[in-house]
Structures are given as C-alpha cells and as structure tokens.
C-alpha positions as CSV (number, residue, x, y, z in Angstrom):
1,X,-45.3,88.1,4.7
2,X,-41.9,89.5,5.2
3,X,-39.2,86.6,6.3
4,X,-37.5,87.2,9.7
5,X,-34.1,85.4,9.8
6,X,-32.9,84.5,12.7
7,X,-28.8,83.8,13.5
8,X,-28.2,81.9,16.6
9,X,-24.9,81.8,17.9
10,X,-24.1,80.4,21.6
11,X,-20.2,81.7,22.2
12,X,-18.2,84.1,22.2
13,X,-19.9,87.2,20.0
14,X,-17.9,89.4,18.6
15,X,-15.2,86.5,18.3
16,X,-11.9,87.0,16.4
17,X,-12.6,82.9,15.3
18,X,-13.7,82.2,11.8
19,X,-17.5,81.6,13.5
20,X,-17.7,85.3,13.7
21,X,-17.2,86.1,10.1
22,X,-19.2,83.0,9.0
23,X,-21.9,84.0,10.7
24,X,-21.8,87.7,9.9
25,X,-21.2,87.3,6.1
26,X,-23.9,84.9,6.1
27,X,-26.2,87.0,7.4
28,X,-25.5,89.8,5.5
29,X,-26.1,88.1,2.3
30,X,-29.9,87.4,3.4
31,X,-30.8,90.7,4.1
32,X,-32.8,91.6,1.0
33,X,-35.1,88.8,2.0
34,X,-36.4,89.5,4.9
35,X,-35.1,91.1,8.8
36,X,-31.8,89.4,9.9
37,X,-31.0,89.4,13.1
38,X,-27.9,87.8,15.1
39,X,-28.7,86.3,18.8
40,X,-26.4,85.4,21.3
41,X,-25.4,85.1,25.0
42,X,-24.0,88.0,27.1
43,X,-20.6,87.0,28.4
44,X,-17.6,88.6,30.3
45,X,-14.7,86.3,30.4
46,X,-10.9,86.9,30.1
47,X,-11.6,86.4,26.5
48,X,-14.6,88.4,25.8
49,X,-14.6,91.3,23.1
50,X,-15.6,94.5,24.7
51,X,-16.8,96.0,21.5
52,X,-19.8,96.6,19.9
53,X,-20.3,93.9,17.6
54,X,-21.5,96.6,14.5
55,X,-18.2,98.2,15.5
56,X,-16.1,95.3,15.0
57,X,-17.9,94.0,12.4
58,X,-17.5,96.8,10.0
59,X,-19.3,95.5,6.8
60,X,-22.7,94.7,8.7
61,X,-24.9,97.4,8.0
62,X,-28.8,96.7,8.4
63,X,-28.2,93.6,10.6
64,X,-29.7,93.8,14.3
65,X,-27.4,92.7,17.1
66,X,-29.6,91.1,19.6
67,X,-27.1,90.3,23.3
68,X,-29.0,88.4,25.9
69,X,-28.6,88.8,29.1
70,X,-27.5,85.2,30.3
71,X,-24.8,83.9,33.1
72,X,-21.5,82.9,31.3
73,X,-20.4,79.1,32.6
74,X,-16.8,79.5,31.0
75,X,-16.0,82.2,33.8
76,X,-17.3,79.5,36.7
77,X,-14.5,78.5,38.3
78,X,-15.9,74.9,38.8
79,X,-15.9,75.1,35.2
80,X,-12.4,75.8,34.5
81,X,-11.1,72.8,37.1
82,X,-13.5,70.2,35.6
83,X,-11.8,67.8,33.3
84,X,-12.6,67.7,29.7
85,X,-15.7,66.0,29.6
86,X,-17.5,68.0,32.5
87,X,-16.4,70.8,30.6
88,X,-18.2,69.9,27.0
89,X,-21.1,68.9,29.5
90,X,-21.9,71.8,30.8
91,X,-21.2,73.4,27.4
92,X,-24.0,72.1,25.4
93,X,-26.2,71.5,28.9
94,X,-26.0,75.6,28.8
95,X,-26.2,75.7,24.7
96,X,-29.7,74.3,25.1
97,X,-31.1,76.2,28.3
98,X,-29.6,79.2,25.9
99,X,-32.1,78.0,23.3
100,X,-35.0,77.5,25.5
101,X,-35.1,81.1,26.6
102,X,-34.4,82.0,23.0
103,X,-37.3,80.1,21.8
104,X,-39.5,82.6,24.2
105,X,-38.5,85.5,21.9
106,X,-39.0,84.5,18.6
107,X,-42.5,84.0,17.7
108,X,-43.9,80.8,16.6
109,X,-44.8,81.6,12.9
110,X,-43.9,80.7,9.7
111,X,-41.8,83.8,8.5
112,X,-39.5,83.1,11.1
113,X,-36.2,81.4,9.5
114,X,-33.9,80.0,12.4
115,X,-30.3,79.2,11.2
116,X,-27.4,77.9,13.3
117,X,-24.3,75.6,13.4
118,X,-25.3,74.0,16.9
119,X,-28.3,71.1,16.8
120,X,-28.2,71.8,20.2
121,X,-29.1,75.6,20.5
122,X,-31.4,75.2,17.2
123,X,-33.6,72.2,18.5
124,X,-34.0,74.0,21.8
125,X,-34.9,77.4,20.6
126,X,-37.3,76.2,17.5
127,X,-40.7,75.6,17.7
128,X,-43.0,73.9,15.2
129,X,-44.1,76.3,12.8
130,X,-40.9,77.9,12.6
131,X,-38.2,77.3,9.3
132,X,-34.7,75.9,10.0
133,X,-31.7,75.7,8.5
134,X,-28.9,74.0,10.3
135,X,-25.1,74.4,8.9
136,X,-22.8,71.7,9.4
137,X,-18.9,72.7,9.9
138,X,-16.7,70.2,11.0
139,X,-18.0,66.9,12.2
140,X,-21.0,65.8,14.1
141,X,-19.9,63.9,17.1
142,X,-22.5,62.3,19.5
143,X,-24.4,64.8,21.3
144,X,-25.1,67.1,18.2
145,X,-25.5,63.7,15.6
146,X,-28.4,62.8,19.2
147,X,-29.9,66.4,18.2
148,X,-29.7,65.9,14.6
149,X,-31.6,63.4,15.0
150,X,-34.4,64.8,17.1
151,X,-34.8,68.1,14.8
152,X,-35.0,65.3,11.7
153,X,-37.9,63.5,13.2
154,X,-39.4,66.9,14.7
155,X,-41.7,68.3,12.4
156,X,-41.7,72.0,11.0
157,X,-42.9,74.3,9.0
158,X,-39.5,73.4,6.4
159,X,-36.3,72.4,7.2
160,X,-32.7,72.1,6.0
161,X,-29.7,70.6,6.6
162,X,-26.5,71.7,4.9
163,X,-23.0,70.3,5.2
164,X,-20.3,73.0,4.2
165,X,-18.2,69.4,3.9
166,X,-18.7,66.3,1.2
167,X,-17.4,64.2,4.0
168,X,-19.8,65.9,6.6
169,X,-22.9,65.3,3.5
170,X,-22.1,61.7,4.0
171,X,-21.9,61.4,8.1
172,X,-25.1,62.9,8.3
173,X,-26.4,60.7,5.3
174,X,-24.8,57.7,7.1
175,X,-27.1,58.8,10.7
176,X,-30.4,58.8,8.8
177,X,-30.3,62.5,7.7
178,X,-31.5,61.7,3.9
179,X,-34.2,64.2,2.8
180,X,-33.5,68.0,2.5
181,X,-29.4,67.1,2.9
182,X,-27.1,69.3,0.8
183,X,-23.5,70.0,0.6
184,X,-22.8,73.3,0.2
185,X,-19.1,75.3,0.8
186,X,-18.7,78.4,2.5
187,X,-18.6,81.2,-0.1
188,X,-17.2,85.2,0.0
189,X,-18.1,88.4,-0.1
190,X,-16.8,89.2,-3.8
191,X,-18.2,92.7,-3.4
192,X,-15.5,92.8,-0.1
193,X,-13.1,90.5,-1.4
194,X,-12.5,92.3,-5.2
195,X,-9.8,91.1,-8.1
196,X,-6.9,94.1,-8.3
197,X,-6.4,94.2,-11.6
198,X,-3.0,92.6,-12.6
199,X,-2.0,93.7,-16.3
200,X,1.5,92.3,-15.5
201,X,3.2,91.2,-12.3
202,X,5.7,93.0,-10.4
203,X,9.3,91.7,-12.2
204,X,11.7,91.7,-8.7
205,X,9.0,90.7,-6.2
206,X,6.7,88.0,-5.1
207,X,4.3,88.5,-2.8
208,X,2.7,85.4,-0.4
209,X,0.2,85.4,2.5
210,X,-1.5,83.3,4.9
211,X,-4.7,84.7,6.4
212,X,-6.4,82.9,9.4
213,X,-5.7,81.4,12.7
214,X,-2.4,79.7,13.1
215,X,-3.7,76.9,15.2
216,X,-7.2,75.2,15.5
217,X,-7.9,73.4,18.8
218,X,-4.3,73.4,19.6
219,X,-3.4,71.9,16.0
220,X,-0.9,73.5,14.3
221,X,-2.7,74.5,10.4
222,X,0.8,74.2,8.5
223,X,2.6,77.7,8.7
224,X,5.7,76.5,10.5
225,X,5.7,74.0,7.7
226,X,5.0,76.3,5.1
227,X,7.7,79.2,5.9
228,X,10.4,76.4,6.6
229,X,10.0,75.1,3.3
230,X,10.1,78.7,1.4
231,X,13.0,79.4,3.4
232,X,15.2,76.2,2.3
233,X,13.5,76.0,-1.3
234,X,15.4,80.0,-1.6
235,X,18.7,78.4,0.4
236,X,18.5,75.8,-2.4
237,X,17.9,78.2,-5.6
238,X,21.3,80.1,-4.4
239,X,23.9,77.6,-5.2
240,X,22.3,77.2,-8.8
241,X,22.9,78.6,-12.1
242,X,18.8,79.3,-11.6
243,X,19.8,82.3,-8.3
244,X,19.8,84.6,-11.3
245,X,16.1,84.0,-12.1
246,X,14.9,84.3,-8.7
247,X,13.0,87.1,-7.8
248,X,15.1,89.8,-5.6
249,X,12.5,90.6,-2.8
250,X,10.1,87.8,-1.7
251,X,7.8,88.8,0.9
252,X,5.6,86.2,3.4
253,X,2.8,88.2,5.1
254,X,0.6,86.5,7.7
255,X,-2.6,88.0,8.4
256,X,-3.8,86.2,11.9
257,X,-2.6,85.0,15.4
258,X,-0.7,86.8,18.2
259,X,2.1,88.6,18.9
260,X,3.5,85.6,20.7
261,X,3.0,83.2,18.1
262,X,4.4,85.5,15.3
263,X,7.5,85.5,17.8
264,X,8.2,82.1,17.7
265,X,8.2,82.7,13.5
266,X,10.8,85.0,12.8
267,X,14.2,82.7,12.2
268,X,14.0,83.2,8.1
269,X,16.8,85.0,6.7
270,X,16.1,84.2,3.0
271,X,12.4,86.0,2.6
272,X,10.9,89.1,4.7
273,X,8.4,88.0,6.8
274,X,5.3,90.7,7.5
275,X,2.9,90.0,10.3
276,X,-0.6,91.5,11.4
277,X,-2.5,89.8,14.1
278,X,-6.5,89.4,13.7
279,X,-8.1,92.4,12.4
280,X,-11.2,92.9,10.6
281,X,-12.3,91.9,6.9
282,X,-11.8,95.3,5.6
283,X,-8.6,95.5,6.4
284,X,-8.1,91.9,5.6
285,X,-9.3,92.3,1.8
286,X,-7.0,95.4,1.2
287,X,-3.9,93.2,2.2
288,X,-4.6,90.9,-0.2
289,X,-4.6,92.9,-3.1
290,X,-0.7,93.7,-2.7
291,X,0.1,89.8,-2.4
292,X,0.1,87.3,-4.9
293,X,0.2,84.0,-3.7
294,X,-2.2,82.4,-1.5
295,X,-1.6,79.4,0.8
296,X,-3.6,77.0,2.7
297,X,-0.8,74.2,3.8
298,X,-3.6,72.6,5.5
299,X,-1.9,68.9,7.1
300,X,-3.8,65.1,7.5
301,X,-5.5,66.0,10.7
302,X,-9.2,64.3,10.1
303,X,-11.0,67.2,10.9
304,X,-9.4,69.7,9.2
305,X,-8.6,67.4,6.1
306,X,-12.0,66.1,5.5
307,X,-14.5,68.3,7.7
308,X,-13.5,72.1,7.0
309,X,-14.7,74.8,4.4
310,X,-11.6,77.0,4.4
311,X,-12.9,80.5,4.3
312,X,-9.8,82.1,3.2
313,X,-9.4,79.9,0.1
314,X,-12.9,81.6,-1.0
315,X,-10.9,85.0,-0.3
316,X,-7.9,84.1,-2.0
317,X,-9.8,83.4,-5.1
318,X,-12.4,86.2,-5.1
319,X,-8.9,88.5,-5.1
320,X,-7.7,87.3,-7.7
321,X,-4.4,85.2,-5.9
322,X,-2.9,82.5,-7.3
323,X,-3.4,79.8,-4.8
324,X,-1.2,77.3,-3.5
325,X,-2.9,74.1,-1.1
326,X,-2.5,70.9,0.2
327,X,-4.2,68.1,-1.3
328,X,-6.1,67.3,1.3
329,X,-10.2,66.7,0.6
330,X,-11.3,69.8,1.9
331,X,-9.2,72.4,-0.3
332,X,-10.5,70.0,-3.5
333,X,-14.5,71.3,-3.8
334,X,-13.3,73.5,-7.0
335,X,-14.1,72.3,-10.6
336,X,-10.8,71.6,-12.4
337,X,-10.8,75.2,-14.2
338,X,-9.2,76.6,-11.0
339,X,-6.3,79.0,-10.6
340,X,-4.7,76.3,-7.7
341,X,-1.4,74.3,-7.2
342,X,-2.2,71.4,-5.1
343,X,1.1,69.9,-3.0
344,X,1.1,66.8,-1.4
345,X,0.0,67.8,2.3
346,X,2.7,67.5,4.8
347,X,5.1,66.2,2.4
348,X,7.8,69.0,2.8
349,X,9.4,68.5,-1.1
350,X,6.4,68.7,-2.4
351,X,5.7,72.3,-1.1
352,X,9.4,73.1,-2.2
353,X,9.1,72.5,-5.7
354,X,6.5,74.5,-5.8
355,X,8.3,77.3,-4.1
356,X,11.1,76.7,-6.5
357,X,9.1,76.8,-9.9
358,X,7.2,80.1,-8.6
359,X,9.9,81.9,-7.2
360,X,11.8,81.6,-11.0
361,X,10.6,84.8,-12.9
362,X,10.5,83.0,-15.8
363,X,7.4,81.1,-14.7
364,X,5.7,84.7,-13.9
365,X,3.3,83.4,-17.0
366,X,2.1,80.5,-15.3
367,X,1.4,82.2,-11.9
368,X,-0.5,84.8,-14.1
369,X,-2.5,81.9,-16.0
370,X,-3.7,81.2,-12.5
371,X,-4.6,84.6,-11.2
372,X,-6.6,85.2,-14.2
373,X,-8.5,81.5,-13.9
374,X,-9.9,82.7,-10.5
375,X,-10.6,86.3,-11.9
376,X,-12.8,84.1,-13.9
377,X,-14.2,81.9,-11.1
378,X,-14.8,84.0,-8.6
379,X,-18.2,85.2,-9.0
380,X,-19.6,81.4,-8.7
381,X,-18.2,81.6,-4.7
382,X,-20.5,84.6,-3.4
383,X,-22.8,84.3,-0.4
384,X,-25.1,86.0,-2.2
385,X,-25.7,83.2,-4.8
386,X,-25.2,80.4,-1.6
387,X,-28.3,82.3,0.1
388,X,-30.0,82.1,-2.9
389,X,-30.0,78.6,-4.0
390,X,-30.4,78.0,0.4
391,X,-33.9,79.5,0.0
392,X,-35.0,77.9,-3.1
393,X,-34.4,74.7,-1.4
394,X,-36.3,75.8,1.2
395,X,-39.5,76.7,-1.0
C-alpha cells in the first residue's frame, strides 16, 4: 500500500522563518516513498505571504499544498492586547482545534504517516491507526512536554520521536519519552546546496557570509558581534609588518533580515559589506558558491546554544565553505574530520584571531584544508539519507 505523508504545519505558510524550509526540504526528501502532502491554516494577517506556496518555494516539485480554510486568531484584535500568556493560550488552544478538523481529512489507516514539530497539532489531528513522527526543535516547555506525554501513552499504529538537539534527546528522555527516541540533526539538500569546485582560492580576496535571520525571538544570533570583530581584527592587521599579507578586498555578505536591520549594519570601513534580505533557497545556494567562509557566531542564549539544529551550517558544508562557529553545543554534532574553526562564543578575541589568521594569505592552505574536509563530508548531511534511516526506524 502506497505511504501518504502527511506535513502539518499550524502558522504562517509560506513563511520566510527557517520552519518553512525545514518543512519543505523535509518533505521533499520523502517523496519517492509515498504522496507528501503539506497542511496548514489559511491566514491573512499583516504578515501573511500572498504567494503561492509552489511559487515561493521553488524546489518543491510533486509536493501538494493543501490551505485550509480556518479563522486566523493572530489578526483578533483581542489577541494582539492580551498579555503574553493569553497570547500563547490561545495559540496552542487554536493549534489543537486546527488538528481536530485536520484529523477529519486524513483517513484513519495505516499508510497515512503524520509528521509535525507541534505535539499539540499532531495529538489532535492523529488517530489510532495512523504513523507519527514528531520532530523536536528547540525545547519542550510545558504544554507540548503535557502532549508529549499523551501521544507517548496513546497507542498507534508506530510512532517516533526525534530530537534535531542532543540536549532536546535528553529532556524528552528526562519526561519519560524512552522508547522509539532518537537524535537526529537537520540535514541539506546537497543536490541544492553543491561544492564549487575550488582548485585554488582567489589570491587578493576573501569572501564571508552569514545566511539566516538576524534575530530569533528578539535575540540577537551574533552578527553585530561578528562584523565588529572583522572590522577591528583588519584595523589591527594595518599597523603590522603582517598589512602586507592581508588580502586586498574582503567582502562580508549577509543573506537574511530586512532593510531596516541591514541599516543599522553599515558603519565598517575596513571590509565591503553586501546585503540581500530573505529570498529563496535557489538563490540562496548560488551565493554561496562565490563566498568562502561561513559563519554561525551563535552566543550563550540556552535555547539557541543547546536546543537548535542550525540549518545553514548543513548549507555551508554541503558548499564546500570553510566554516567558522561558536563553540556552543549545538554547532558541535560533527565528527572531528570537519572543515570548522570553533571560537569561544561571545568572547570577542577569540573571533578576532580567527579573523586575523584567515585574513593572512599565507594561511590560504589551511582555509583550503578545510573546504576540501567538508567537500568530503558533505554527502553524510542529506535529507535524503535523514528520511531514510527516519523510516527504517519506523519499520
């Protein structure tokens, strides 16, 4: 019997967030098993993406787009003067009356494969002889850890429960989730995301980019940090007998935010700076094949620190950058044969010396030794294998 996979999303759809690509990539990679299909909630807010979702999501051929019709609390205005925790009420009160009128669509056999990142939407739209898998990103706080719980004791067809975090592996672990538990990263789409081949890098320029959001949940993810240390690292080199060796044009190119936050980044005289706000994974992987340097400057907050899968690390590597990252937990699920340079996060020298040493031309070998190490590891990151070794553990 031919598998129907199911994608549940309750948000925003098409979203410019990481969510949207997760999901998207995800699905695409478990298309030659069966139907995929992604469901979600009509919605018409001041945020909401008037665009057809196979539009904006370019590189999802095959995949049905299933919108349902459904009333949008975040545009209530009730909603928007509630405090806080009236606010994340009515959120998951709506997630789960989302789910229930799901649950009325998809039929109650055992071909049907529900996935989602909500406990909430995924206990309310599954029914018993139905397959789960339920993705973990970030941390479970009480509500979905209370609907954890529920789809745990519930009994399906199967069921699985993924963490993309070591640290999320171990909450769940810690809240009774023991049996069909696995940590599992995010991956990449290496047939997106390809390796320019670099026979020799470019002798009077560097090239380093950011890709994502510049702020999660109103936390700053480290670019500020990041640019102001490149820019007095170069200050530095100038007034040494090492200014010779520096490479003449260094470029930092940001792929992500808004006009109004790349505004507040352009006081750096001592590197270009290159800026395109969010745009789509196509245009996304062509960038990076004219950079060479990656950065994820990721600082001590808890949940991004411990609790994140950092999608453009996987990107960075399956194109072949050298990568440099903070040594924070979730930036360290590599084996050691990794083209990275881990900084200590937050601490501002740190990041400079490492700016320094690359920025020398005579170190262009060991930026190469890099690129080349995650030429070699790339093809252990695909979705593809992920979705494989997801359904095997589902058998």
């Amino acid at each position: 019997m031919n598998k129907n996979i199911n994608f549940l999303v309750f948000g925003r759809f098409p979203t410019e967030r990481a969510y949207g690509v997760h999901v998207v990539s995800n699905a695409k990679s478990f298309q030659k098993y069966g139907n995929v299909k992604i469901i979600y909630p009509s919605t018409n807010n001041s945020k909401t993406i008037n665009i057809d979702p196979k539009e904006y999501f370019s590189n999802s051929e095959g995949i049905i787009f299933e919108q349902i019709d459904f009333y949008d609390i975040t545009k209530n205005i009730l909603f928007k003067l509630s405090p806080n925790f009236l606010k994340q009420f009515l959120w998951l009160l709506f997630t789960y009356l989302f789910g229930k009128k799901v649950s009325r669509i998809i039929p109650n056999k055992n071909n049907e494969i529900n996935w989602s990142t909500s406990s909430v939407l995924l206990y309310s739209a599954s029914r018993d002889k139905q397959q789960l898998i339920f993705e973990l990103h970030g941390r479970a706080r009480k509500v979905q850890s209370y609907f954890l719980k529920k789809l745990y004791k519930k009994n399906y067809y199967k069921k699985i429960f993924i963490s993309t975090s070591e640290f999320g592996t171990h909450d769940l672990d810690s809240r009774g989730i023991k049996n069909n538990l696995f940590f599992m990263p995010n991956g990449v789409d290496t047939n997106l995301f390809k390796s320019e081949y670099k026979n020799e890098l470019n002798e009077d320029k560097l090239s380093l980019g950011y890709v994502g959001q510049l702020h999660t949940y109103g936390i700053e993810k480290g670019i500020t940090f990041s640019l102001s240390a490149l820019e007095e690292a170069l200050e530095e080199l100038k007034n040494t007998p090492e200014s010779k060796k520096v490479y003449k044009n260094i470029t930092f190119t940001i792929v992500g935010g808004t006009k109004k936050e790349h505004e507040q980044l352009k006081n750096f005289k001592n590197f270009n700076l290159v800026f395109f706000t969010n745009t789509n994974q196509e245009n996304v992987a062509e960038i990076l094949k004219s950079i060479d340097i990656g950065l994820v400057p990721y600082p001590k907050e808890e949940h991004i620190a411990k609790y994140s899968s950092s999608l453009k690390l996987f990107e960075y590597i399956s194109s072949g950058l050298a990568v440099i990252a903070s040594d924070v937990k979730a930036n360290k699920v590599f084996d050691e044969n990794i083209g990275i340079e881990y900084f200590e996060a937050e601490n501002f020298e740190s990041l400079k010396s490492k700016y320094k040493y690359f920025a020398n031309k005579e170190n262009s070998k060991s930026l190469y030794d890099l690129i080349k190490l995650n030429e070699a590891y790339r093809d252990k990151l695909s979705w593809d294998l992920r979705t494989e070794k997801i359904l095997k553990k589902l058998q």
